[in-house]
C-alpha positions in Angstrom: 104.5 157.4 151.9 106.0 154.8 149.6 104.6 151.0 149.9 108.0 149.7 150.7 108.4 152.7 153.4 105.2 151.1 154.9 106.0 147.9 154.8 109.4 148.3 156.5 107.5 150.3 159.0 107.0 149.5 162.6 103.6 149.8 162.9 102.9 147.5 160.0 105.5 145.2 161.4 103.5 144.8 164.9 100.1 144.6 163.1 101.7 141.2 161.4 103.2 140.2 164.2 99.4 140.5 166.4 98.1 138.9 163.6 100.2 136.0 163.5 100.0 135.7 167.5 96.2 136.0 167.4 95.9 133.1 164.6 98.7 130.7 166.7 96.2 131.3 169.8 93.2 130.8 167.7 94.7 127.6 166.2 95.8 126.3 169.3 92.6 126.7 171.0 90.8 125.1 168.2 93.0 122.2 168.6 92.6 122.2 172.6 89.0 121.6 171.7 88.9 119.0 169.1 90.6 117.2 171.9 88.7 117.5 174.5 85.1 117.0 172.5 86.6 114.1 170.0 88.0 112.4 173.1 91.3 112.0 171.1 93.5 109.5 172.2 90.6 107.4 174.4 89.9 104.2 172.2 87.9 101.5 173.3 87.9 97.6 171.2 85.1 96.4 170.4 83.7 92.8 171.4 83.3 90.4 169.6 79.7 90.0 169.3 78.8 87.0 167.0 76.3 84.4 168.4 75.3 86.7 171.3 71.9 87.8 171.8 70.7 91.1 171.9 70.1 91.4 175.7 73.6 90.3 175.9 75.4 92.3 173.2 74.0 95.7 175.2 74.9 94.5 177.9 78.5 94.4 177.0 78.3 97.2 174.6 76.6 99.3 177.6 79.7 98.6 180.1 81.8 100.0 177.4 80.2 103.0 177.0 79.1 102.1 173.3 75.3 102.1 171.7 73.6 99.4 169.5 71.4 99.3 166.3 70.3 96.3 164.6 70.5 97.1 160.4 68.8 93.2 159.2 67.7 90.0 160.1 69.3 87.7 157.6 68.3 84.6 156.6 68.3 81.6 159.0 71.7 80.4 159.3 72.1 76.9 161.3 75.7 77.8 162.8 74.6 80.6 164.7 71.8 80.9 167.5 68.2 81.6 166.4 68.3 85.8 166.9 71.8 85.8 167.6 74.2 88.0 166.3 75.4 87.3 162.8 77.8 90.2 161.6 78.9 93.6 162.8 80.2 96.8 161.7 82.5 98.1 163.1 83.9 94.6 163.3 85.5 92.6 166.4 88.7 94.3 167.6 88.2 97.5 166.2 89.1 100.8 168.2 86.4 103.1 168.5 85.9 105.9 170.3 83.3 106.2 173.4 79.4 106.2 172.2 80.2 104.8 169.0 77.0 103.5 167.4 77.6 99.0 166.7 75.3 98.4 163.6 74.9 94.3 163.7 72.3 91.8 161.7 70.5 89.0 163.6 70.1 85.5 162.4 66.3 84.9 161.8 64.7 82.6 164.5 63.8 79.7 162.0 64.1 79.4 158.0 61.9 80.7 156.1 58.7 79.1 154.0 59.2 78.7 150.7 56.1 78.4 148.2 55.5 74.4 146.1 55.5 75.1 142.8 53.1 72.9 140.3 55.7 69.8 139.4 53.2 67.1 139.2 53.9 65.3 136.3 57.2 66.3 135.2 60.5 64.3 135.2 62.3 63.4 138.3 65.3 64.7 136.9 63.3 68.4 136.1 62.0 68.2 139.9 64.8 67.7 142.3 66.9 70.6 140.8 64.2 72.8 141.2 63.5 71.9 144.9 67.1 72.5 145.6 67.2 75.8 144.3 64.2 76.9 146.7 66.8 75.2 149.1 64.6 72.0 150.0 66.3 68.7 150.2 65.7 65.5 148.6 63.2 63.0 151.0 62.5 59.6 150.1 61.9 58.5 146.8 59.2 55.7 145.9 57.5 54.0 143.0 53.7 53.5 142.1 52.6 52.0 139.3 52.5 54.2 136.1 52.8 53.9 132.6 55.8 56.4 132.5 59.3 56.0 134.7 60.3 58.6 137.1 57.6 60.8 136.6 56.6 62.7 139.5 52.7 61.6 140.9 53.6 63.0 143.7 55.2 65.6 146.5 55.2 65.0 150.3 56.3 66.5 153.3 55.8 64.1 156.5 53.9 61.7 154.7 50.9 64.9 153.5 50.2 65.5 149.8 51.9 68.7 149.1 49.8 70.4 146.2 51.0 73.4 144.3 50.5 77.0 146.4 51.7 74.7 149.8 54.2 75.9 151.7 57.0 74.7 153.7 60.3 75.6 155.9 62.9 75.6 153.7 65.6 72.4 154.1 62.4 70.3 154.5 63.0 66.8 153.1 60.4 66.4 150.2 59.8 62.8 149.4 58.7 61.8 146.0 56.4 59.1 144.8 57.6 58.6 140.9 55.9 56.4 138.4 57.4 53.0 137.9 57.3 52.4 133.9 55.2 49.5 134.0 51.8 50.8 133.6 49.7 48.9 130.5 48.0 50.1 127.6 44.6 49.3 127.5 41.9 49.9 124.4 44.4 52.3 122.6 45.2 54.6 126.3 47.3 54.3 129.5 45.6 52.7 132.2 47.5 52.4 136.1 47.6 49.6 137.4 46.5 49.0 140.8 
């Protein structure tokens, strides 16, 4: 038998045919299921969960059939809640399907300590950018007598020394106590006056 004469043939001609039919209901099952198991066309928003706690995020997130994990605690932000909710992912409005996992990152429960370096002695003007880059702020500033102007004799925090190694909660005001330029030179070397 020729190939053409077989393909033309009726037998051949129902085997395609089954074939196509079984693939169709195969296909069509398949997509059935996907359906059913993906819950296509169910979509639930999310909240919006900024400045919520955790007890009260699941809470909401349990009523909608969702789950929760917490990814960070960033650092302390003043506009949000100690331990509040900071950012999410998926975010705020989103569609989501039921038992979708809400990743989210806390706000830490106070700022952190940061760690006095040694700045005795140096300028004022050396100092204060340094203590705003560990994100301290600038305190009161006052003079003692000392044979060089605005050098720094001195760090405090609530009227304590600070000495190098100290640490403190970062946005502390640091007050400085700065030499005054009017010192005197006594026998050939600086003396402070009292």
């Amino acid at each position: 038998m020729s190939l053409i004469r077989f393909l033309k043939s009726k037998s051949f001609l129902k085997q395609i045919f089954v074939a196509v039919a079984v693939v169709f209901v195969l296909c069509f099952a398949l997509i059935k299921w996907l359906d059913i198991t993906t819950n296509h066309g169910e979509e639930i928003e999310v909240p919006d969960l900024k400045k919520l706690t955790v007890v009260q995020a699941k809470e909401k997130l349990e009523a909608l059939n969702l789950t929760y994990q917490i990814n960070d605690t960033l650092s302390f932000n003043r506009e949000f809640p100690p331990n509040s909710i900071v950012e999410q992912d998926p975010s705020a409005n989103s569609k989501v399907k039921s038992g979708r996992k809400i990743y989210f990152k806390l706000n830490a429960a106070t700022y952190e300590m940061v760690q006095i370096p040694n700045l005795k002695e140096l300028t004022y003007r050396q100092v204060l950018p340094t203590l705003v880059a560990l994100g301290l702020e600038e305190g009161k500033v006052t003079y003692k007598p000392h044979f060089a102007e605005d050098v720094v004799l001195e760090l405090q925090y609530k009227g304590k020394i600070l000495k190098p190694g100290d640490k403190v909660m970062r946005t502390s005001k640091i007050d400085f106590v700065l030499g005054d330029g009017k010192g005197f030179f006594q026998n050939g070397g600086a003396v402070e006056t009292e």
